[in-house]
N, C-alpha and C positions, 0 to 999 in steps of 0.2 A: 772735548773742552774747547769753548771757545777763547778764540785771541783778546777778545772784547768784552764787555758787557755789554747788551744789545738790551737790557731794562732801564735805561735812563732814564724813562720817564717817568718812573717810576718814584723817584726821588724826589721828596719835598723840605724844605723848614718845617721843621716840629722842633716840640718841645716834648722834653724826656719825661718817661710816667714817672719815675722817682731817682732818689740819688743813687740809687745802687740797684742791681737786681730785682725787679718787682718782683718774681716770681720767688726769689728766693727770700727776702725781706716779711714775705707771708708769712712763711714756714720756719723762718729763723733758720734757712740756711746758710750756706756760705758757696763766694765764687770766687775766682782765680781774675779772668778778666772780665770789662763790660763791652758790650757792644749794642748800638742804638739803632733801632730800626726807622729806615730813613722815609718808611711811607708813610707810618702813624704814632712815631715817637716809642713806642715800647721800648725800655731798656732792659737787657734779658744775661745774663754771661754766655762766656765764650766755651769751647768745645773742651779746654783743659780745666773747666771746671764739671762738677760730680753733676750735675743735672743738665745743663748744656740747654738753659731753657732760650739763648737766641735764636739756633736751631730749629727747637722745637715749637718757636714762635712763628719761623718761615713754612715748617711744614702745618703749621695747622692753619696758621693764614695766607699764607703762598705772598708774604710779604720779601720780595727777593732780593734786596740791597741792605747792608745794615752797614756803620760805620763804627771803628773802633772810638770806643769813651775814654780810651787810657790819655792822657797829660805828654802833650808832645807826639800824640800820630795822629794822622789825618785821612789811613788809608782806607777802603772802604773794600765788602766781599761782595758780589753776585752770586748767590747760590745756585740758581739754574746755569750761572757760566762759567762757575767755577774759575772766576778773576779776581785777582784783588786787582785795583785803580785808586788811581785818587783823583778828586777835581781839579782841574785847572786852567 
């Protein structure tokens, strides 16, 4: 595990594909949290939810920074670094 995340550059401005879960939004699922991928906007839930499509949004795009959606956090994951960080 790294100390850091070493995909910074990774990280752009976007804008979220929807207000909640796209992938679950389709199917009329349900999620627990959101989390926003920081290269191309996809908004997917988090791992304590039943599909974990943020995740499975990194592994099928190898998009590796997402940043928590929830109201009052700002911190953000690297999946290949296994970090949480925040900007600053």
């Amino acid at each position: 595990m790294a100390e850091t995340c070493t995909h910074l550059d990774t990280i752009h401005d976007v804008t979220p594909s929807a207000a909640g879960c796209e992938d679950c939004l389709k199917v009329n699922g349900t999620w627990v949290h959101l989390r926003l991928c920081r290269e191309c906007g996809h908004m997917g839930c988090c791992d304590s939810s039943p599909a974990k499509h943020a995740t499975a949004h990194f592994h099928e795009k190898n998009h590796p920074i997402v940043q928590s959606a929830e109201p009052g956090e700002s911190w953000l994951w690297c999946y290949p670094d296994e970090v949480a960080f925040e900007l600053g």
